[in-house]
NUDO-145945 format. One record per residue (C-alpha): residue in one letter; z, y, x. Coordinates in nm, 2 decimals, always signed. Example, Ala and Ser with C-alpha at 12.3 -4.5 7.8 and 13.67 -1.06 7.14 Angstrom:
BEGIN
vexmar|up|north|east
a|+0.78|-0.45|+1.23
s|+0.71|-0.11|+1.37
***
This chain:
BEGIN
vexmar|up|north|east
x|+9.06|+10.10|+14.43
x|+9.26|+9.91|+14.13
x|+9.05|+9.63|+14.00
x|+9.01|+9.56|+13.63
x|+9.11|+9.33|+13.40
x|+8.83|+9.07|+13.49
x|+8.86|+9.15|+13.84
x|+9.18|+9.06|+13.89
x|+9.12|+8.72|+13.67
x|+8.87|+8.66|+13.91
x|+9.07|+8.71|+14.26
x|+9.41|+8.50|+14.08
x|+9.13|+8.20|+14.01
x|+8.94|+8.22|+14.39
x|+9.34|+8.20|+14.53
x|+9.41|+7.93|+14.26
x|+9.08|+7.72|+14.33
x|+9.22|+7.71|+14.71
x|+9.50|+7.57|+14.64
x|+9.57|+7.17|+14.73
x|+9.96|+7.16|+14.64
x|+10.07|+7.04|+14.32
x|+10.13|+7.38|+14.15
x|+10.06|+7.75|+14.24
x|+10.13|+8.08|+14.15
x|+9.98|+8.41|+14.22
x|+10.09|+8.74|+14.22
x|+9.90|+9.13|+14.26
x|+10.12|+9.43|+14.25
x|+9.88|+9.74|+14.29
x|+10.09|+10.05|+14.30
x|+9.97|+10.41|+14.35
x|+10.18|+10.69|+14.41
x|+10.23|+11.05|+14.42
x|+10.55|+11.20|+14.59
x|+10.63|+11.56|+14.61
x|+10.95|+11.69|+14.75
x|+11.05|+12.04|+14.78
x|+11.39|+12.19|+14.99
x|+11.48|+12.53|+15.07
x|+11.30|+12.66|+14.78
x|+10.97|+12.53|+14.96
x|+10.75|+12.26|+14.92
x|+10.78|+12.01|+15.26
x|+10.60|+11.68|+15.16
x|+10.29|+11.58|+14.96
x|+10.18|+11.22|+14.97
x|+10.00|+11.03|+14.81
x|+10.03|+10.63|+14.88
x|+9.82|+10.28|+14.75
x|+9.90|+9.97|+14.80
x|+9.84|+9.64|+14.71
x|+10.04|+9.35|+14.78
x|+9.98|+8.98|+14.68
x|+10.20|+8.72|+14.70
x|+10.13|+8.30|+14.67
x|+10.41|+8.04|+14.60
x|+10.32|+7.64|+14.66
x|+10.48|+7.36|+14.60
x|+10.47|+6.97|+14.70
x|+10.73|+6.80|+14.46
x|+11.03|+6.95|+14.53
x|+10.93|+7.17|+14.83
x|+10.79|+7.53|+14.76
x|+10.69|+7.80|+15.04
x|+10.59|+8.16|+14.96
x|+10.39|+8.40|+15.13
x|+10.27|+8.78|+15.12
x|+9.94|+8.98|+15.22
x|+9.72|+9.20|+15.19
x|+9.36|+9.10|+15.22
x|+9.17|+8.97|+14.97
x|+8.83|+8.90|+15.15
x|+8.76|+8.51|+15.17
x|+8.88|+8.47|+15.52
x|+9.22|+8.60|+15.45
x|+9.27|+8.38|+15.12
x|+9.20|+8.08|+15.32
x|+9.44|+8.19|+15.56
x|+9.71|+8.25|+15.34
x|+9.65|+7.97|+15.17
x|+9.67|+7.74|+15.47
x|+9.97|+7.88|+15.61
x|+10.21|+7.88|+15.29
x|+10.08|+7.52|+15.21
x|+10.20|+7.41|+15.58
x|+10.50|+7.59|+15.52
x|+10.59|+7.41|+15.21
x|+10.50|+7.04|+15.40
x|+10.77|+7.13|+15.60
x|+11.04|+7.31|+15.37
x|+11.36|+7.07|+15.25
x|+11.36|+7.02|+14.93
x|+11.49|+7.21|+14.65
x|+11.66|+7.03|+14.38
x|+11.64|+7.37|+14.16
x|+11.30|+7.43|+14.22
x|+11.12|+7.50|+13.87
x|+10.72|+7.44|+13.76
x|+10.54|+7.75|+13.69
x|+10.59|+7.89|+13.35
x|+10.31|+7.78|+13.11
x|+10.12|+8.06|+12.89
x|+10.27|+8.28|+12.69
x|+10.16|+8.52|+12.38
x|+10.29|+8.91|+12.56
x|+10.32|+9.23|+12.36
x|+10.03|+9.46|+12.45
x|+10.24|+9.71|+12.63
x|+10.30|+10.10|+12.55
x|+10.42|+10.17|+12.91
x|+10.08|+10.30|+13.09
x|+9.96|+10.68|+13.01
x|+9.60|+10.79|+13.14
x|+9.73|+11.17|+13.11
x|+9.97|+11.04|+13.37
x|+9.70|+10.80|+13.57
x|+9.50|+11.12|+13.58
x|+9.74|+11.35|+13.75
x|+9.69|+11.46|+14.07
x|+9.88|+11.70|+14.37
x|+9.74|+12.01|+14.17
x|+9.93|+11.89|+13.85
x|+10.26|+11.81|+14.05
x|+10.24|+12.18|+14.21
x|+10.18|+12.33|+13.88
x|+10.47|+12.16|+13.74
x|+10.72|+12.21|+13.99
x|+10.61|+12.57|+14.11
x|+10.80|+12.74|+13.80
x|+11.15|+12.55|+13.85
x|+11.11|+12.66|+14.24
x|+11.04|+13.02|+14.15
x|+11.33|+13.05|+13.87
x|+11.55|+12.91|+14.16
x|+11.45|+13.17|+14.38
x|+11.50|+13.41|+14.11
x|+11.86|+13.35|+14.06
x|+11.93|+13.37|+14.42
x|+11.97|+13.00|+14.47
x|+11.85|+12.71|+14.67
x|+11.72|+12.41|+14.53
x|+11.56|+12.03|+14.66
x|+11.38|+11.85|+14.43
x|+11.16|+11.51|+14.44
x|+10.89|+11.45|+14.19
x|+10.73|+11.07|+14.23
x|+10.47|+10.95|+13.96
x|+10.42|+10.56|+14.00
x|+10.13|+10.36|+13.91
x|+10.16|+10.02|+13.87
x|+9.98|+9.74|+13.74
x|+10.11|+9.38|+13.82
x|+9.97|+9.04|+13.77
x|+10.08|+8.71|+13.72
x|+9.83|+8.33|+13.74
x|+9.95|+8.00|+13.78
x|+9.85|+7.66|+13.81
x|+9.99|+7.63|+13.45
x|+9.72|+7.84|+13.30
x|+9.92|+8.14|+13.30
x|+9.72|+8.48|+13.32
x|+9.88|+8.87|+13.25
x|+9.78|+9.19|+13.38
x|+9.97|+9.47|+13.26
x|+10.01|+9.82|+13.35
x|+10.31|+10.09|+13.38
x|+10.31|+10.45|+13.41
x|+10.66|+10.69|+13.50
x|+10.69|+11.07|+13.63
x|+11.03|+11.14|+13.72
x|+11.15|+11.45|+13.80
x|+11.51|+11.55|+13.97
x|+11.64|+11.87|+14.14
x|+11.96|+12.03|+14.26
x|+12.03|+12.36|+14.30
x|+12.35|+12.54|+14.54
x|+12.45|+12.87|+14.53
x|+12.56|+12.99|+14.86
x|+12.91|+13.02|+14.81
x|+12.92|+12.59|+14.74
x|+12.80|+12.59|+14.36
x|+12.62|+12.28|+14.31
x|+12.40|+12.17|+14.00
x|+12.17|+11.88|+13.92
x|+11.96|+11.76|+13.63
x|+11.67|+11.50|+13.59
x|+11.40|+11.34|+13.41
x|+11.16|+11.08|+13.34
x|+10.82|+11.02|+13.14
x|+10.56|+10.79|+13.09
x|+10.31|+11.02|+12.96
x|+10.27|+11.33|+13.17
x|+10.18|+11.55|+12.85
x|+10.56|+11.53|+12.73
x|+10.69|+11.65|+13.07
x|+10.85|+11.97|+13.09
x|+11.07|+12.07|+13.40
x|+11.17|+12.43|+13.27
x|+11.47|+12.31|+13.12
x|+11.58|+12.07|+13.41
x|+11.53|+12.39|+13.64
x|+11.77|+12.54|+13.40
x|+12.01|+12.31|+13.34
x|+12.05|+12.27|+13.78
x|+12.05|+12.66|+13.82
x|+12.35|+12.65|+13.57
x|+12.52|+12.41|+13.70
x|+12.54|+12.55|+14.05
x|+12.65|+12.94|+13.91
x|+12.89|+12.78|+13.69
x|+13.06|+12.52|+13.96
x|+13.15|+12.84|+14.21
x|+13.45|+12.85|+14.38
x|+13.59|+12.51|+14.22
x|+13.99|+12.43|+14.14
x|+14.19|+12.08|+14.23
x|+14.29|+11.92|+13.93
x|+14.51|+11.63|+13.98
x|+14.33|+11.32|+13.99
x|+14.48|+11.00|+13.78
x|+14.34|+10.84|+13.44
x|+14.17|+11.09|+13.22
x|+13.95|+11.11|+12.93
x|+13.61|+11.17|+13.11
x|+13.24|+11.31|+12.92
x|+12.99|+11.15|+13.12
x|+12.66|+11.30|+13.10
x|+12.32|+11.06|+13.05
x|+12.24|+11.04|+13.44
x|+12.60|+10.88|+13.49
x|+12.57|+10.65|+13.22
x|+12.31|+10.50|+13.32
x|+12.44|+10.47|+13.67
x|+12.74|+10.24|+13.52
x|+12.54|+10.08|+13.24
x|+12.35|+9.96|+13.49
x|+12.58|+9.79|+13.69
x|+12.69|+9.61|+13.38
x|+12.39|+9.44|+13.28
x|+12.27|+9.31|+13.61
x|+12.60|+9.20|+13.59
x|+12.56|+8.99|+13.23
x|+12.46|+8.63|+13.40
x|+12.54|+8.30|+13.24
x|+12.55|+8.08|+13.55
x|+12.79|+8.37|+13.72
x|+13.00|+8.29|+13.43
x|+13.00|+7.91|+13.43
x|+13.06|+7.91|+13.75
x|+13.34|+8.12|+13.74
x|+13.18|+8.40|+13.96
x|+13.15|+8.65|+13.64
x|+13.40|+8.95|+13.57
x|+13.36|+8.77|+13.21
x|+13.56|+8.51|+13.32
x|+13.90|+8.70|+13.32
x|+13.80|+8.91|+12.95
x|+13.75|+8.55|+12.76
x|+14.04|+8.31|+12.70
x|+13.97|+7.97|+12.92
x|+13.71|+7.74|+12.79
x|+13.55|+8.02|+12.54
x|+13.22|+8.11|+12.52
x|+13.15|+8.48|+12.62
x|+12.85|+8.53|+12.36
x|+13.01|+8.59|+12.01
x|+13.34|+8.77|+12.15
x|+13.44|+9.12|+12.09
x|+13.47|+9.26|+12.44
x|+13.32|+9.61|+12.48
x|+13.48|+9.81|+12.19
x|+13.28|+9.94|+11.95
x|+12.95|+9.97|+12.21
x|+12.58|+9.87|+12.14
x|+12.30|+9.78|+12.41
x|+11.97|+9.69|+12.37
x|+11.64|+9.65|+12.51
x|+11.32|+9.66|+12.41
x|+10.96|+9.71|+12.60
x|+10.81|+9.87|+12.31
x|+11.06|+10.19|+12.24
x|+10.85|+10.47|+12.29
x|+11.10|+10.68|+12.45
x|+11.14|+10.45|+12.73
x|+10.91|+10.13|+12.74
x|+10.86|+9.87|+12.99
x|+10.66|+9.57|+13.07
x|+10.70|+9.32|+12.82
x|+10.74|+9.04|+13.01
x|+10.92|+8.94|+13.33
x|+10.82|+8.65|+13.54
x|+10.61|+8.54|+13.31
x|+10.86|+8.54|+13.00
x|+10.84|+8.74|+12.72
x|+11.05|+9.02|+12.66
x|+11.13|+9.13|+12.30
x|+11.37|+9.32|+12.13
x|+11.74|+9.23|+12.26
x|+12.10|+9.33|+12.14
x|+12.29|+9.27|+12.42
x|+12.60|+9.41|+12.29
x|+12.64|+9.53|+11.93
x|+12.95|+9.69|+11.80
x|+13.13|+9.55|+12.13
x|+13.05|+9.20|+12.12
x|+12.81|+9.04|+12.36
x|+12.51|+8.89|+12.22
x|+12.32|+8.71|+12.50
x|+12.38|+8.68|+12.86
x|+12.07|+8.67|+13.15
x|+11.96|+8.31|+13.20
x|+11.76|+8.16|+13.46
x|+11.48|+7.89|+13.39
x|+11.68|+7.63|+13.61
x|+12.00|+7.68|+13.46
x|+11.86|+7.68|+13.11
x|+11.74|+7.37|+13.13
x|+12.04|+7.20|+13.33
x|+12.26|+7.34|+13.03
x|+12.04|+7.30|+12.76
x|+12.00|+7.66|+12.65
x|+11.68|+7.86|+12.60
x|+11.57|+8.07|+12.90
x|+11.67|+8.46|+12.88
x|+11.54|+8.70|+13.14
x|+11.68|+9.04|+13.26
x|+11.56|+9.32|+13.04
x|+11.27|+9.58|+13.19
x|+11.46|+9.85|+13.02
x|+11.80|+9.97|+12.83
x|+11.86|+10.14|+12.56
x|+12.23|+10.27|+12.35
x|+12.16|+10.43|+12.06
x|+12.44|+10.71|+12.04
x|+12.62|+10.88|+11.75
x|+12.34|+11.20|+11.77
x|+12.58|+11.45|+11.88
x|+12.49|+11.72|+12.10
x|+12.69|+11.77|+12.44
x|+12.87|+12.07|+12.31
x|+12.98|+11.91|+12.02
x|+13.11|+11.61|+12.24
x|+13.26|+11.87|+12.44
x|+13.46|+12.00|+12.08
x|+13.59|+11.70|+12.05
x|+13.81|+11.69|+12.40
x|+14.16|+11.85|+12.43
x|+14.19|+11.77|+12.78
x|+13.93|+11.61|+13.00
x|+13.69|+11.61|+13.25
x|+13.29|+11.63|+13.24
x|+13.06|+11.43|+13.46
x|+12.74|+11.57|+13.56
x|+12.65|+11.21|+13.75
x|+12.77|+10.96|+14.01
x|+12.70|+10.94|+14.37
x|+12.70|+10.66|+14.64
x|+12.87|+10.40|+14.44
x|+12.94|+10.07|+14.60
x|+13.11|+9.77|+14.43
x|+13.51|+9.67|+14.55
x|+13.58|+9.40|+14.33
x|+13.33|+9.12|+14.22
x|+13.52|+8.95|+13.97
x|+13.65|+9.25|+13.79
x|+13.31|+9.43|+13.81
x|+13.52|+9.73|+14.01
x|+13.30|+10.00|+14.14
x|+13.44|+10.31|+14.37
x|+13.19|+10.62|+14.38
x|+13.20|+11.00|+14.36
x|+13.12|+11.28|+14.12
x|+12.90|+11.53|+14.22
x|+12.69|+11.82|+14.14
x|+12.90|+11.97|+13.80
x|+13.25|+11.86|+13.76
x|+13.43|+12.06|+13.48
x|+13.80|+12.05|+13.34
x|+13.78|+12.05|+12.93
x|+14.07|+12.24|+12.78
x|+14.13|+12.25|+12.44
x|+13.73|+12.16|+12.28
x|+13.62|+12.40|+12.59
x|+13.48|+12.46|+12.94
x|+13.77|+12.60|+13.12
x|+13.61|+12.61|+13.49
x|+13.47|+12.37|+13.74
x|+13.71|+12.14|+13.95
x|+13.66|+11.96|+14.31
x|+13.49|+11.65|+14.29
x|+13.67|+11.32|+14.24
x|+13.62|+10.97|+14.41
x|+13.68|+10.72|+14.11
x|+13.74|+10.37|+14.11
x|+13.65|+10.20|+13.73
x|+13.43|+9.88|+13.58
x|+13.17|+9.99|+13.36
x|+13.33|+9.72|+13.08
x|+13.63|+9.94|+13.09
x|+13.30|+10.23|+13.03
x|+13.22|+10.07|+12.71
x|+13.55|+9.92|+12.58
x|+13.72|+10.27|+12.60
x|+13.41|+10.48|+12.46
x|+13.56|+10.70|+12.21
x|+13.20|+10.87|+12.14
x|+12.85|+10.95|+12.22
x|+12.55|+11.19|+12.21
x|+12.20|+11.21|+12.17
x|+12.04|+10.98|+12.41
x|+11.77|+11.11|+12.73
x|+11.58|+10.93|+12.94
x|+11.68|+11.05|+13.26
x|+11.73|+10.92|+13.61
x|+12.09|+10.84|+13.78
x|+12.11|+10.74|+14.20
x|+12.12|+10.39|+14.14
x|+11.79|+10.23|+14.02
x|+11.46|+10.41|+13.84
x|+11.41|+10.13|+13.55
x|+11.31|+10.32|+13.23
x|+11.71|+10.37|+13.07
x|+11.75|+10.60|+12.75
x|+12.14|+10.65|+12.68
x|+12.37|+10.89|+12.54
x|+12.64|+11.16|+12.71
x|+12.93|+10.93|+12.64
x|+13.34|+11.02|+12.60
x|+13.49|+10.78|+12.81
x|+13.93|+10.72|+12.72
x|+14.14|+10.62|+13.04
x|+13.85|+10.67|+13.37
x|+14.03|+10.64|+13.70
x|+14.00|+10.94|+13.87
x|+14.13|+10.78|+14.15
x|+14.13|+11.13|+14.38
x|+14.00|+11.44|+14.48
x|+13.72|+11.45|+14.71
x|+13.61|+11.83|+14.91
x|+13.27|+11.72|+14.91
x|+13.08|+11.98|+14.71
***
């Protein structure tokens, strides 16, 4: 059962009162979940999971030791606490090693729904049952995974420090095949289970798969590419975990070969005409609002192509004299509004994405990812759909993504195959993507 507010005070400050090193802090991650897969029109799993997991980091000077467990009866926080604190005698020191971040003032959070706490199996069958049955009706077969996540996470320290917040998501994804090879996918996420509605992700996958039949190869080579929401945020991404200030002072950055030697990154106009953001209180897409400990507020990361702020560490912050910055809890690009018909209007000859699969990075210092399409590839002819094409394996940086963006949609918040964060982002026209080859995977 999750504990409350006071609860949770209460456990961080019996774990805090053990404590004999010079600083501590403590961490509770209490996640519940509900996971519902369906394959061969047919539902095959149905789980629900809890867990709780707590974590304690010591430290003697220099010398820090963490640990994780589980129990939280007496016996076991003595335990824990004995063990990390001999573990920390014993560690080398570590001339980086930071102090516990002191109190903060947080946002109250808009990320946790009770419609979506309250949802059960029953809810998850009701939902999904409709999308299964339309599948069936069209003569297709379609896999599908449904997950709603719980979490609320705490953070005390020896510093005073005390947050509890909580976070809510439903996401939704399903892919349909025809069984001649047509393949279709579409997705979604929510944090309030009231706004969910799965009929037109059903429809968009069944779509998808009739219209992708019997595919034609279309020469592969640099081409003006629509990516759809689930791709960009695949790519997107990739960028800003990317967006690091030690990587770039150290020379490890893909920054480091876009800025002239000895310039500053922040203030120069790198990415085109491309805007980023985050913010933990957008309502289509909100997050924590803190990380680690440190606030998180609203953040232009990029606006109309040049970069604003780069991630930066507490140690490196203070060796360099800069203020702190932490990685976002969500990402956000506004778009231009237009729908993905109209994007398609504006394309004489091109290619539309439906997403990105098993991407995997080449080239560090140029940001270089290779990956596949999958699941809808299209040929644009002419402001038109003129038929589906084989997939393509591409090789591209997603700065190249944003410097080259001609234009964008209206933004979704959907889900891509590369992380689950909350991410609400446009269909984007991309100039120039390397189509590097075709691919038979279907």
């Amino acid at each position: 059962m999750d504990l409350n507010t006071a609860e949770l005070q209460s456990l961080c400050a019996q774990i805090l009162d053990l404590v004999d090193a010079d600083t501590a802090e403590v961490s509770i991650r209490d996640a519940n979940d509900l996971h519902l897969r369906h394959a061969n029109n047919d539902i095959t799993t149905n789980s629900l999971t809890s867990k709780r997991q707590l974590g304690l980091s010591v430290s003697y000077g220099q010398r820090s030791a963490s640990i994780s467990f589980q129990g939280t009866d007496p016996a076991s926080l003595k335990e824990a606490v004995t063990k990390v604190q001999t573990m920390a005698k014993l560690a080398p020191e570590n001339p980086e090693h930071m102090p516990p971040v002191p109190p903060s003032q947080f946002a109250e959070p808009t990320a946790y729904s009770e419609k979506t706490a309250a949802a059960g199996p029953e809810d998850a069958l009701r939902w999904v049952r409709p999308v299964i049955e339309a599948a069936r009706a069209a003569g297709l077969e379609s896999a599908g995974y449904l997950q709603k996540n719980l979490l609320t996470y705490t953070l005390a320290n020896s510093s005073g420090l005390f947050v509890a917040q909580r976070q809510s998501s439903i996401g939704f994804s399903m892919t349909a095949r025809t069984r001649d090879g047509g393949s279709g996918w579409a997705s979604t996420q929510v944090t309030d289970a009231s706004e969910l509605d799965l009929t037109p992700i059903g429809e968009r996958a069944i779509r998808k798969a009739q219209d992708s039949r019997n595919p034609i190869e279309r020469p592969p080579g640099r081409s003006t590419v629509l990516l759809e929401p689930a791709a960009v945020r695949d790519l997107i991404s990739l960028l800003l975990w990317s967006l690091d200030r030690r990587d770039f002072d150290e020379g490890r950055s893909f920054l480091n070969a876009l800025v002239e030697d000895g310039k500053d990154p922040v203030g120069q106009d790198i990415f085109g005409n491309a805007n980023l953001i985050s913010d933990p209180l957008f309502a289509p897409a909100p997050s924590l609002t803190h990380s680690g400990g440190e606030p998180l507020t609203h953040t232009e990361w990029i606006k109309d192509g040049v970069l604003q702020h780069l991630v930066t560490g507490r140690y490196w912050a203070k060796a360099k004299g800069l203020a702190s910055q932490p990685m976002p809890g969500n990402f956000i690009i506004p778009g231009d509004g237009l729908s993905t018909e109209e994007l398609i209007g504006k394309v004489k000859d091109g290619v539309l994405v439906t997403r990105l699969w098993y991407l995997r990075m080449v080239r560090p210092e140029s940001l270089l990812y290779t990956g596949l399409t999958r699941d809808g590839t299209f040929a644009i002819r002419d402001g038109e759909i003129a038929g589906p094409v084989k997939n393509f394996r591409f090789n591209e940086t997603p700065a190249n993504v944003l410097k080259q963006l001609i234009a964008s949609g209206k933004p979704e918040r959907v889900l891509g195959s590369e992380s689950d964060e909350p991410a609400h982002v446009p269909p984007m026209i991309v100039d120039g993507f390397h189509l590097s080859s075709v691919s038979d995977a279907s």
